[in-house]
Structures are given as structure tokens and as C-alpha cells.
C-alpha positions as CSV (number, residue, x, y, z in Angstrom):
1,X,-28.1,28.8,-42.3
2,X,-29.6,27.6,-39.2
3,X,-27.3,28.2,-35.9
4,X,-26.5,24.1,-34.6
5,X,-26.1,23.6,-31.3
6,X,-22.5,22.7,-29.3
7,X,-22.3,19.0,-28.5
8,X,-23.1,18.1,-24.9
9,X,-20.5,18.6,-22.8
10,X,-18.5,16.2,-20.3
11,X,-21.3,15.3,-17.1
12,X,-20.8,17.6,-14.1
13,X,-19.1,16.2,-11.9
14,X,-20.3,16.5,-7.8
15,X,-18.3,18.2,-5.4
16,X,-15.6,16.4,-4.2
17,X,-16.1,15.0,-0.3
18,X,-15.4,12.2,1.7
19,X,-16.5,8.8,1.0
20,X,-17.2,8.5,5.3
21,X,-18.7,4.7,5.0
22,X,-15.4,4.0,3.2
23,X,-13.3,5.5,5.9
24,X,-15.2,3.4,8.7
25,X,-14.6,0.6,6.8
26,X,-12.6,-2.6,7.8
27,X,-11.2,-1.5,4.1
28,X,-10.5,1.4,4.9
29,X,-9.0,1.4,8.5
30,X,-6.6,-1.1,7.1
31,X,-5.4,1.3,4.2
32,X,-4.7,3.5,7.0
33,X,-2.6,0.6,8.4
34,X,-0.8,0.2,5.7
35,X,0.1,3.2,4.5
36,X,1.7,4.1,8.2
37,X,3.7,1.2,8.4
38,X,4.5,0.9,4.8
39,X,6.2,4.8,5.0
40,X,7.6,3.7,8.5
41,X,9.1,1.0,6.3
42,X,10.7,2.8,3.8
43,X,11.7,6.0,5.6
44,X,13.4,3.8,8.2
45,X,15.8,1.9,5.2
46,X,16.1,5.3,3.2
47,X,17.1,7.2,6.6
48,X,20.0,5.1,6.7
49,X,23.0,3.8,4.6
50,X,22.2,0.9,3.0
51,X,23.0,-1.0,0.0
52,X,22.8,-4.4,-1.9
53,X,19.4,-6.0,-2.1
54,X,18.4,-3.2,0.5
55,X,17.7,-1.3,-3.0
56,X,14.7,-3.6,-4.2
57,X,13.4,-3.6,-0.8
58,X,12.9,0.3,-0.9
59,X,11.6,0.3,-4.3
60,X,9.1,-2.7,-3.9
61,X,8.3,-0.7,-0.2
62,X,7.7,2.6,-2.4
63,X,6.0,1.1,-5.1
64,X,3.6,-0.8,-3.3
65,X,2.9,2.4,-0.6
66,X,2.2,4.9,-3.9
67,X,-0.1,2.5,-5.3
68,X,-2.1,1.9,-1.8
69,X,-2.1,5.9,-1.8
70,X,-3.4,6.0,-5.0
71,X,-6.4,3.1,-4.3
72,X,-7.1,4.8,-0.8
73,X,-7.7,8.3,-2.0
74,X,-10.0,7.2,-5.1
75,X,-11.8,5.3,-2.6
76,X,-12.1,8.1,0.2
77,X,-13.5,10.3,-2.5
78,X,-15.1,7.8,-4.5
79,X,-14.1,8.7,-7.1
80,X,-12.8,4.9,-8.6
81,X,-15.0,4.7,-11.6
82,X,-12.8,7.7,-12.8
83,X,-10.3,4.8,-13.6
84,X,-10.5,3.4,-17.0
85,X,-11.6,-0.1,-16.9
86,X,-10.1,-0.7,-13.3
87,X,-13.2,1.2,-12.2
88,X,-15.5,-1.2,-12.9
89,X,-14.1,-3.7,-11.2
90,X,-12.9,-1.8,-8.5
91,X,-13.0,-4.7,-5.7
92,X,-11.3,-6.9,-8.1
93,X,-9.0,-4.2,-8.2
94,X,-8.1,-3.8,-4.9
95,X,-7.7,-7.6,-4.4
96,X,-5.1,-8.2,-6.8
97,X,-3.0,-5.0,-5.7
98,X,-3.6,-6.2,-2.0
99,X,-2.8,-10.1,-2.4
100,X,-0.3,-10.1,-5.2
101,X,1.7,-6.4,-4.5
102,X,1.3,-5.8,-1.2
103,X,1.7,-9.6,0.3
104,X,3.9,-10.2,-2.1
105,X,6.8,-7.7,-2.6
106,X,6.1,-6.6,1.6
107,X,7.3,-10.2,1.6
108,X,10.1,-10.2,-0.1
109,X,10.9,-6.7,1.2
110,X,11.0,-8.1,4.6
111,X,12.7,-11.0,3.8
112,X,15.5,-9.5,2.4
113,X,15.3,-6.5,5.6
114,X,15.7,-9.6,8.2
115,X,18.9,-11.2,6.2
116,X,20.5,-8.2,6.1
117,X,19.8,-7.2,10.3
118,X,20.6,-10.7,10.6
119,X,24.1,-10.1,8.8
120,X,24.8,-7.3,11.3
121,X,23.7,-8.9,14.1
122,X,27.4,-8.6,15.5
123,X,27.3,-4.9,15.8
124,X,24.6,-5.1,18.5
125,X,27.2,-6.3,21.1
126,X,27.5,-3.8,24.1
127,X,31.1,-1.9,23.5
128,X,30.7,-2.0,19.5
129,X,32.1,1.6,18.6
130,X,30.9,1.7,14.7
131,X,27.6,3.0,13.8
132,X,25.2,-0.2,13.7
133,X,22.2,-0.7,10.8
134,X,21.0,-3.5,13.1
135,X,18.5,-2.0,14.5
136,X,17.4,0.0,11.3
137,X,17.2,-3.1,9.3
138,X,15.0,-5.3,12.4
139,X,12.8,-1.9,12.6
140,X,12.0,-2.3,8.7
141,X,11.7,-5.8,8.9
142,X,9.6,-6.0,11.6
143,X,7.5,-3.2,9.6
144,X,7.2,-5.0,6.3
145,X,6.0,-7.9,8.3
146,X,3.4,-6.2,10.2
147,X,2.4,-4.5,6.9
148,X,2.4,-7.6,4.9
149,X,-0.4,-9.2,7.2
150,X,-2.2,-6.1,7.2
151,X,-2.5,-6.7,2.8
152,X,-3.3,-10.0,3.4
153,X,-6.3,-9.1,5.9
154,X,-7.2,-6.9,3.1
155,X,-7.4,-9.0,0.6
156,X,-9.2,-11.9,2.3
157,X,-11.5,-9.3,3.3
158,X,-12.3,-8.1,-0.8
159,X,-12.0,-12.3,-1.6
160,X,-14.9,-12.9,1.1
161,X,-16.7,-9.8,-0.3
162,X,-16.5,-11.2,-4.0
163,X,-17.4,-14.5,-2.9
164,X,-20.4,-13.2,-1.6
165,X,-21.0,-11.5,-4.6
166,X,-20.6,-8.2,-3.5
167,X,-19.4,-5.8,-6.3
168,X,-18.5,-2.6,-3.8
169,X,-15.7,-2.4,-1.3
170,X,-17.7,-1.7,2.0
């Protein structure tokens, strides 16, 4: 009997290197921004004892920094369309993760980070001999808010991009 070929395998994929354009990017300078303030964030609350509604902020501060770890390194490789149906609408993508996650839980994240410093605002009296979160909890907040503008830049940036009907992310 006659010999059949193997099927065609997977396309070859390119070498992987950086996406530059991406990392020049408002985009992408942003990501930077709020991936260092978002881990400032969290390793500032986990650093320290905390507890109460201090939980949801470190796991809405985690989530939301994993994910925006996630979107920055498929973007700086370019590697996006590697993402099963995401990929295709990869600005669409990064708009709802930056307006909805990242504004969002940052928000509430911060929120709940300036009630709690505000609850130990007593402890920041000079002579107060017991270990103070004060300042831990007003670092994070101050953080989360920094961070939460930086995801809302980001995502009026990718609306304006859409509006224009641009389909790419730089």
C-alpha cells in the first residue's frame, strides 16, 4: 500500500522577543505603573498583621496585579492571539480588565485600606508605645489610589483607541 503522509503539523512559531513598540507605549509604560504600585500595594498589607476586610483588599490587590502580569507579558512578546477568543479582541480585552478589575477592586481595595488607617489613626500620637499599622494601612491606601487612576488612564486610553476604531493596543 502506498506510504500516506503525516498531517501537517502545528505552524512554527517565531522566536520569542520583545514587542519594543508595545513597551514605548502609553499602554505599556502604564502596565509598568501598575504593576509597581500594585505589588507595593500588596506587599505593604501582607508585610504586616492585618485582618478583617484587610483580607479582600489583598486578594482583589493580588488578583488584579497577576492578571495585569499576565496581559503585560502577552503584550510585550506579542504573543496575545495565543489566547483563545480573548486574542482576537485583545483591546477589548484589556479594556474590561483595566476599567472593570483594575478601577474597580483597586477601588474598593483602597477604600477599605483608608477605613482601616483611619481606625488606627490614634496610634500615630507621639509617645504611643504599641506597634502602629497606621502608616502601613495609609501607604497601601495611598498605593491603591495611585494605582486605581493609573487603570483608569489605561482604560480610557484602549476606549479612545476603540472609538477610533483601532483594533491594536499601540
Amino acid at each position: 500500500p502506498p506510504a500516506v503522509p503525516p498531517p501537517p503539523g502545528p505552524p512554527a512559531r517565531g522566536s520569542l522577543s520583545l514587542h519594543r513598540a508595545y513597551l514605548r507605549s502609553p499602554l505599556g509604560l502604564l502596565r509598568l505603573g501598575q504593576l509597581a504600585l500594585g505589588a507595593a500595594f500588596w506587599v505593604t498589607v501582607a508585610a504586616h498583621k492585618y485582618e478583617g476586610a484587610a483580607h479582600f483588599a489583598l486578594f482583589a490587590a493580588v488578583l488584579v496585579w497577576l492578571l495585569t502580569l499576565a496581559l503585560f507579558g502577552l503584550s510585550l512578546l506579542g504573543r496575545w492571539t495565543l489566547v483563545p477568543w480573548l486574542g482576537s479582541r485583545w483591546l477589548l480585552t484589556n479594556l474590561v480588565h483595566d476599567l472593570a478589575l483594575g478601577v474597580g477592586l483597586y477601588a474598593a481595595a483602597t477604600g477599605i485600606m483608608g477605613y482601616k488607617a483611619e481606625q488606627k489613626s490614634y496610634c500615630n500620637l507621639p509617645g504611643y508605645s504599641q506597634h502602629c499599622l497606621y502608616g502601613a494601612y495609609l501607604s497601601a491606601s495611598v498605593c491603591g489610589g495611585i494605582a486605581a487612576c493609573l487603570y483608569l488612564f489605561s482604560g480610557l486610553y484602549c476606549l479612545s483607541r476603540r472609538c477610533r476604531d483601532q483594533r491594536d493596543i499601540i
